[in-house]
C-alpha positions as CSV (number, residue, x, y, z in Angstrom):
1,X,87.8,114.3,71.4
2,X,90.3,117.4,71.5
3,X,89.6,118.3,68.2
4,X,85.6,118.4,68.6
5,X,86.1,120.6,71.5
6,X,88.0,122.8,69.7
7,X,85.7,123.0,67.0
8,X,83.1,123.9,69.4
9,X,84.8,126.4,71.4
10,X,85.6,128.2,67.4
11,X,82.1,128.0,66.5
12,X,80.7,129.3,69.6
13,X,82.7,132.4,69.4
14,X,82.0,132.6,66.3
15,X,78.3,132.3,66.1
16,X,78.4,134.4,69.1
17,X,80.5,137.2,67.5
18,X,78.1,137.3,64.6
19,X,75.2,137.3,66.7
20,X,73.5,134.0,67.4
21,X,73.1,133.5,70.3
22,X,71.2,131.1,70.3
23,X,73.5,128.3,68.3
24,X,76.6,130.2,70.4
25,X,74.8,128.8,73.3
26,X,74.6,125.6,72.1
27,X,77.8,125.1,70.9
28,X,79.4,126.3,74.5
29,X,77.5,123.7,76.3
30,X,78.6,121.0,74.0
31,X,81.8,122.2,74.6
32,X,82.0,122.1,78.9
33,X,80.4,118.7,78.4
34,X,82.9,117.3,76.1
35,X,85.6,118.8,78.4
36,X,84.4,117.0,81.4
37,X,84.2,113.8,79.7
38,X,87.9,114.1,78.5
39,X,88.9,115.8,82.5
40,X,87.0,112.7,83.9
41,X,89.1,110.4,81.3
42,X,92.5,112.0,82.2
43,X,91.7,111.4,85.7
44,X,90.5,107.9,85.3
45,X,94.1,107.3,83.3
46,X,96.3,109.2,86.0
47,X,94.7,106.9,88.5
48,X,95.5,103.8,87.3
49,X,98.8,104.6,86.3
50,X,99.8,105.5,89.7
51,X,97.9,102.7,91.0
52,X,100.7,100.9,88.4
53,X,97.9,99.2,86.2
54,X,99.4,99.8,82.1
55,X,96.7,100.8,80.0
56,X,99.3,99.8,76.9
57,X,100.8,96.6,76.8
Protein backbone atom coordinates (compact mmCIF):
# COMPACT_ATOMS: atom_id res chain seq x y z
CA UNK A 1 0.00 0.00 0.00
CA UNK A 2 3.18 2.30 0.62
CA UNK A 3 4.28 1.83 -2.68
CA UNK A 4 0.77 2.82 -4.52
CA UNK A 5 0.84 5.88 -2.49
CA UNK A 6 3.97 6.75 -3.53
CA UNK A 7 3.25 6.28 -6.97
CA UNK A 8 0.40 8.59 -6.64
CA UNK A 9 1.93 11.31 -4.90
CA UNK A 10 4.88 11.05 -8.18
CA UNK A 11 2.25 11.17 -10.62
CA UNK A 12 0.31 13.83 -9.18
CA UNK A 13 3.22 16.19 -9.18
CA UNK A 14 3.99 15.16 -12.16
CA UNK A 15 0.76 15.52 -14.12
CA UNK A 16 0.45 18.57 -12.24
CA UNK A 17 3.84 19.98 -13.27
CA UNK A 18 3.12 19.36 -16.82
CA UNK A 19 -0.24 20.74 -16.68
CA UNK A 20 -3.14 18.38 -16.05
CA UNK A 21 -4.87 19.30 -13.73
CA UNK A 22 -7.34 17.55 -14.04
CA UNK A 23 -5.56 13.79 -13.67
CA UNK A 24 -3.14 15.75 -10.99
CA UNK A 25 -6.33 16.10 -9.08
CA UNK A 26 -7.16 12.74 -9.31
CA UNK A 27 -4.17 11.23 -8.51
CA UNK A 28 -3.89 13.53 -5.11
CA UNK A 29 -7.15 12.25 -3.84
CA UNK A 30 -6.26 8.70 -4.45
CA UNK A 31 -3.47 9.43 -2.62
CA UNK A 32 -5.07 11.16 1.00
CA UNK A 33 -7.40 8.21 0.73
CA UNK A 34 -4.90 5.54 0.55
CA UNK A 35 -3.01 7.31 3.34
CA UNK A 36 -5.97 7.21 5.66
CA UNK A 37 -6.61 3.76 5.06
CA UNK A 38 -2.88 2.76 5.91
CA UNK A 39 -3.04 5.80 9.20
CA UNK A 40 -6.38 3.94 10.19
CA UNK A 41 -4.36 0.44 9.78
CA UNK A 42 -1.27 1.60 11.84
CA UNK A 43 -3.60 2.70 14.47
CA UNK A 44 -5.70 -0.35 14.53
CA UNK A 45 -2.12 -2.37 14.85
CA UNK A 46 -0.70 0.02 17.71
CA UNK A 47 -3.87 -0.63 19.47
CA UNK A 48 -3.87 -4.08 19.81
CA UNK A 49 -0.43 -4.41 20.53
CA UNK A 50 -0.63 -2.31 23.51
CA UNK A 51 -3.74 -3.91 24.37
CA UNK A 52 -1.03 -7.19 24.19
CA UNK A 53 -3.09 -9.10 21.45
CA UNK A 54 0.05 -10.56 18.72
CA UNK A 55 -0.93 -10.02 15.34
CA UNK A 56 2.12 -12.68 14.47
CA UNK A 57 2.22 -15.85 16.07
Amino acid sequence: MLELLIVLIVVALIAGALGFTGIAGVAATLAKIVFGIILIGIVIVLILMFMGIALIA
